[in-house]
N, C-alpha and C positions, 0 to 999 in steps of 0.2 A: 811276791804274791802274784797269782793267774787266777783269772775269772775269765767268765765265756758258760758257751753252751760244752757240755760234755753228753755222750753219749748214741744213739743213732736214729735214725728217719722217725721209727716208733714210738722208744720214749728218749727225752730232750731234757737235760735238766742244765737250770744255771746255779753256778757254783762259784765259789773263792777257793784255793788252795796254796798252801804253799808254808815255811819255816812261821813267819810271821802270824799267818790265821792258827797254824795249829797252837801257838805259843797264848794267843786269847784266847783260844776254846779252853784250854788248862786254866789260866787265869780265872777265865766264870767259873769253870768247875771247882776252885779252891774255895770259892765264897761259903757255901757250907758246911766244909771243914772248918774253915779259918772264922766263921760263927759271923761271917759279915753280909753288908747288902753290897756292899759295892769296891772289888778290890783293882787297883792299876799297877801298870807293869813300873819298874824305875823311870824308864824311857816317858813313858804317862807324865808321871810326877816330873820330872825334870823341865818339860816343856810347859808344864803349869806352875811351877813354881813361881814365875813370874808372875801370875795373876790371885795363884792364891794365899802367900804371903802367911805359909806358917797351918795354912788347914789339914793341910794332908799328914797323914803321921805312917811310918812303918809299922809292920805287922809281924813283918820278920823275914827271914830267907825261906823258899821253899823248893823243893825239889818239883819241877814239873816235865811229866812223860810227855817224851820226846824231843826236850830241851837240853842241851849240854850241858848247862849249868845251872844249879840255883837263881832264882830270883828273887832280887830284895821285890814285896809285895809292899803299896801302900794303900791306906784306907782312907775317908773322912773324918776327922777329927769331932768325935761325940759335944766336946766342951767347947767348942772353937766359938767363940764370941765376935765376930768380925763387924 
C-alpha cells in the first residue's frame, strides 16, 4: 500500500493505493451481491478469530476484479448468541 499527496501544484489529492486497497474496495463492493452488511477478507477473519470465538461464518469463495484468486469471504454470524 502507497498513500501520499498525488497529483500537481493546482489540484492535490490524498490517496491510498496499491494490491491490498484495491482487494477492499472489491470486498465492500461484494456486500450487495453477497445480500450482506458487512463482509471480511480470510486474512480479516483469521486475525479475529481469536477474539471472536465462532461469530464470523463464511459466505463462500468469490471471484474479485483484479485479484488473482478467489476469496474465501466471511460475514457476521446472524444467530451468534455470544
Amino acid at each position: 500500500m502507497f498513500y501520499g499527496n498525488i497529483g500537481s501544484d493546482e489540484l492535490l489529492d490524498f490517496t491510498v493505493v496499491g494490491p491490498a486497497v484495491n482487494e477492499v474496495a472489491r470486498i465492500a463492493a461484494m456486500c450487495r451481491s453477497a445480500e450482506r452488511n458487512v463482509l471480511l477478507s480470510q486474512a480479516f477473519a483469521d486475525a479475529a478469530a481469536r477474539s471472536e470465538h465462532g461469530r464470523l461464518v463464511s459466505v463462500g469463495r468469490y471471484a474479485l476484479g483484479g485479484v488473482e484468486r478467489p476469496r474465501e469471504l466471511f460475514t457476521l454470524d446472524p444467530f451468534w448468541k455470544g
